[in-house]
Each structure stands twice: as C-alpha cells, then as structure tokens.
C-alpha positions as CSV (number, residue, x, y, z in Angstrom):
1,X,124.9,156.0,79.0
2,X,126.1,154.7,75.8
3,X,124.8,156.1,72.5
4,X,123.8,152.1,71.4
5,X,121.3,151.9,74.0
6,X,120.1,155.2,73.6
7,X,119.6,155.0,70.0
8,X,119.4,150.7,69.3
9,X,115.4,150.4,68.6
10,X,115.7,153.4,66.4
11,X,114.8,152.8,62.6
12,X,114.4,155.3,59.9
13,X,113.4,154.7,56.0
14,X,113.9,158.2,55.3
15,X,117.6,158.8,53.7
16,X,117.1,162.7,54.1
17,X,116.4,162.0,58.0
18,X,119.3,160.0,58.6
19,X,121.3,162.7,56.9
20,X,119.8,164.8,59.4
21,X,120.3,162.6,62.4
22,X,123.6,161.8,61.6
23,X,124.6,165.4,60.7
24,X,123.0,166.3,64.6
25,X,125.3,163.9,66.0
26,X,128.2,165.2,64.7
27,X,127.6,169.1,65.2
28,X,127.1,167.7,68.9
29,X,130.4,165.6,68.9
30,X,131.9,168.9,67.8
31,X,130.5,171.5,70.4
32,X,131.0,169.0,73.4
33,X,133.1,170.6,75.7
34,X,134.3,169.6,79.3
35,X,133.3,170.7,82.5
36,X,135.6,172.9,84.5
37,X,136.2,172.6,88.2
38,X,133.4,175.1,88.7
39,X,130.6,173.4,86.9
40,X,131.0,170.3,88.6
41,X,128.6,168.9,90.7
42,X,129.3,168.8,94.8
43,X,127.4,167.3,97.5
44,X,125.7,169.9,99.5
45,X,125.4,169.3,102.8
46,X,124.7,172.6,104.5
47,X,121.4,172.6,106.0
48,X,120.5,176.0,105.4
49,X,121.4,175.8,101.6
50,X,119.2,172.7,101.2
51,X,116.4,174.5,102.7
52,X,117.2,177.7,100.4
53,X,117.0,175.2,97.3
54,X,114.2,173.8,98.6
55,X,111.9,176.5,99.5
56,X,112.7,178.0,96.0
57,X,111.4,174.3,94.2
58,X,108.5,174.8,96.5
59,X,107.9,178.2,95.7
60,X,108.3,177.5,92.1
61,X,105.2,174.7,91.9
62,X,103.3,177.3,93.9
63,X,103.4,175.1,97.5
64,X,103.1,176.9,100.4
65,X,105.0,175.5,103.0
C-alpha cells in the first residue's frame, strides 16, 4: 500500500508532532530490512499442517472442537 493513501486525510497543527512523525518515518525507512528466502510466505497445502495451525487458533480463543 502506498504511504499517500495511508497517511492523505492526515492533518496535524502541532510543529513538535510532525517533527515526531516525520522523525518515525525515517528511523523506520532506516531499520527496513528485506525478507530472506526463509521468512517468506508459502502456500501450505498439507492437510495435516492446516489442521495443526488450526486446532492451535482454536485452542487459542478457547473453542473446543
């Protein structure tokens, strides 16, 4: 998503929050680091590991199966 349309409607009339703001943008601009092959995201189609995942969501919002 593109930081205009995240941030378009935004107004501040503050000078000392828009230092802010724009000094949290940066520091994040500055720590952004890429994903290696191991972070990234793969489509899981095992059965079995789906129903691991999902008995663990389940368990987690205290549903009992």
């Amino acid at each position: 998503m593109a930081t205009s349309s995240i941030i378009e409607d935004i107004r501040v009339n503050n000078p000392k929050a828009i230092e802010a703001f724009v000094e949290a943008m940066e520091s994040s601009a500055d720590n952004y680091n890429t994903r290696t092959e191991a972070e990234r995201s793969t489509l899981v189609t095992d059965p079995e590991r789906i129903r691991n995942f999902m008995q663990k969501c389940l368990e987690k919002r205290g549903i009992d199966k």
